[in-house]
Structure formats: structure tokens, C-alpha cells
N, C-alpha and C positions, 0 to 999 in steps of 0.2 A: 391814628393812621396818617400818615404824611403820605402828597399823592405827586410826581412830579415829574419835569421830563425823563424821556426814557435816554439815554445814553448808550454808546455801541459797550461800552463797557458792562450793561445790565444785559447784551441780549443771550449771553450764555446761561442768565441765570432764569429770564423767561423762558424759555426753549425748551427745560424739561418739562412744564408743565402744558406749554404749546405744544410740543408733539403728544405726549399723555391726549389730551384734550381732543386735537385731531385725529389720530389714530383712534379712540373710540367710536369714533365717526356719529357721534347722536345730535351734534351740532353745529358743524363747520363742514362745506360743500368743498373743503382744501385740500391738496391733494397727500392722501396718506405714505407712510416709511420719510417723510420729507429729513436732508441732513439737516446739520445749523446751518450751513450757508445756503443749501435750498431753502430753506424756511423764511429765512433773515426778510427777502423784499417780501412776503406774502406780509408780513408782521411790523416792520419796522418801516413807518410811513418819512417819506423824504416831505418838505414844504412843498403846498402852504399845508398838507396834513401835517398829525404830530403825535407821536406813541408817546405813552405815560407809565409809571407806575405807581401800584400800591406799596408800601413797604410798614411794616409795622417790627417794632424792634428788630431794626435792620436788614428784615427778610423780606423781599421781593417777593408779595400773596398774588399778585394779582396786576393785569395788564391793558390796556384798552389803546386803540385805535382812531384816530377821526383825521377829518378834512371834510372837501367836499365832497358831495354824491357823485356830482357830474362835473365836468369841465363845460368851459364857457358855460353859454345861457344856462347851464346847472349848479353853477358855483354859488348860489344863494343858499342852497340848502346842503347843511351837512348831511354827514352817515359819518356811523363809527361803527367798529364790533369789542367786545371783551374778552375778558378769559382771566378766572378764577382759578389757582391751584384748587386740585381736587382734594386737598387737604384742610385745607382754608374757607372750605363752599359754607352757605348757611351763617356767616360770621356778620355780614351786611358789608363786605369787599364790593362784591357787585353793586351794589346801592349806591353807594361812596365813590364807586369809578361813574356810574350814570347820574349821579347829580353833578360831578367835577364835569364830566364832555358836555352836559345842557349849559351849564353856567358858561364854560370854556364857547358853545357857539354863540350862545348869545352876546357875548362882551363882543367875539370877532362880530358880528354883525349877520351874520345867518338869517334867513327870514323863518326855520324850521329845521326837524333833523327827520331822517326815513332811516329806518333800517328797511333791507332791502331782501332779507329774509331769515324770520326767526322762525324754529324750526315751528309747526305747531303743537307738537307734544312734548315740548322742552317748557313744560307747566312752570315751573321757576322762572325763567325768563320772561316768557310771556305775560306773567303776574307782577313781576318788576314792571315791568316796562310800564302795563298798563297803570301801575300805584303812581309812576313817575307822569301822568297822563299822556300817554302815547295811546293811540288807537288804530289798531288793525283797519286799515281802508283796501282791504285786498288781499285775498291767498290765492296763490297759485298751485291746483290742486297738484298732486303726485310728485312735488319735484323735488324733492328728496327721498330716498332711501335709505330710510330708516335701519337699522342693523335688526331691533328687536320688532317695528310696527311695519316695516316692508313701507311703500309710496307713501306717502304723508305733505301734507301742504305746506306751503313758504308764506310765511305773513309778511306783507308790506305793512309797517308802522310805521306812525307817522307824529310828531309832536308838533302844534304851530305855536312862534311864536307871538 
């Protein structure tokens, strides 16, 4: 799997599985029916962020996200997010984009990364992350609406490094 910048030229080909993804609504607070040009800045990070992809025999499986959390005094610490075609889940895409965005902050010089909220019953994710040593310092009860679990908490994770 080759993992690499993302290109305006790739973003028609994430898209279908960006909107798939969001329109489920079981894991992204984004807003649903988004077009591709509405999508595009939700998804495709300007500097000093930077979107990526996975590509394995030339198909675009898989996509992620990062820069910093915050501006000024927050720009030591990154945040990224993913996204997996749902055809491609279970393959270790996911794994392969969260080891490339840890390595990717740390060479920039990051002092850590936060995601900012993983759903809490999005058990895959949360289990990655945690394998990658990230640890939950914080959910935020109810603040997702869940489609099948109704309110469900927001995990702040956290990796230092």
C-alpha cells in the first residue's frame, strides 16, 4: 500500500466514499447530502494541514486528514481524522493511514496528536487508536447522535510524544 499526498485530482475519487461514510452518520459530526464541492474544504486540508491517500493497485481505499488541533498557542499538537471505503474496512488501511499521520507529526515536530472526538461505540476505531497507544482522557457525554444508539459520548484521545 503506497500512502501519499492527496491531490485535487484524487478528490473525486475520495468523495464517493466520503459522502457513503458521512451520510451513515455512525461517525462524523459532518454535515449530511454534502455535494463534492461542498464536501471538498470539510475534507481536503490547505497548509500547514495535509490530506493523504491510501492507494493499493491503484485504487484510492482510503483517506486521512491532519495539521494542527488549534491555531497559535495550539499548533504544537496535531489532530487528524480518516476514512476507510467501506469496502476496504478490516484490511489494516486504517492502521497504515494512523501509523503514516503519528510518524507524519512527529518528524513536523508535534509535541502530541488529540483527536477531538471518536465516536464511543465506533469499537474499531477506538481499538485502533488505543493499539496505536492513544488514550481517552475525556468523553463528552451525549454529544453525538448516534443513528442506531441515540446520545452516545465523544472521546478526546490523546497520544504524547
Amino acid at each position: 500500500m503506497e500512502i501519499r499526498t492527496a491531490g485535487d485530482e484524487d478528490w473525486p475519487k475520495i468523495y464517493p466514499f466520503y459522502a457513503a461514510i458521512i451520510d451513515e452518520g455512525r461517525t462524523y459530526a459532518f454535515p449530511e447530502g454534502q455535494t463534492l464541492e461542498e464536501a471538498r474544504p470539510w475534507w481536503m486540508e490547505s497548509p500547514p494541514g495535509r490530506t493523504v491517500v491510501a492507494v493499493e493497485d491503484g485504487v484510492i481505499v482510503g483517506s486521512a486528514k491532519m495539521g494542527p488541533n488549534r491555531p497559535g498557542r495550539g499548533s504544537h499538537v496535531a489532530t487528524a481524522s480518516f476514512l476507510v471505503d467501506p469496502a476496504r474496512q478490516g484490511r489494516g488501511v486504517g492502521r497504515a493511514l494512523g501509523r503514516h499521520v503519528v510518524d507524519w507529526a512527529r518528524a513536523e515536530g508535534y509535541r502530541g496528536i488529540q483527536f477531538n472526538a471518536v465516536v464511543e461505540v465506533n469499537a474499531p476505531a477506538v481499538h485502533l487508536w488505543k493499539s496505536l497507544g492513544f488514550e481517552v482522557v475525556g468523553t463528552v457525554p451525549e454529544a453525538f447522535d448516534h443513528p442506531e444508539h441515540g446520545l452516545v459520548g465523544l472521546h478526546v484521545m490523546y497520544l504524547r510524544f
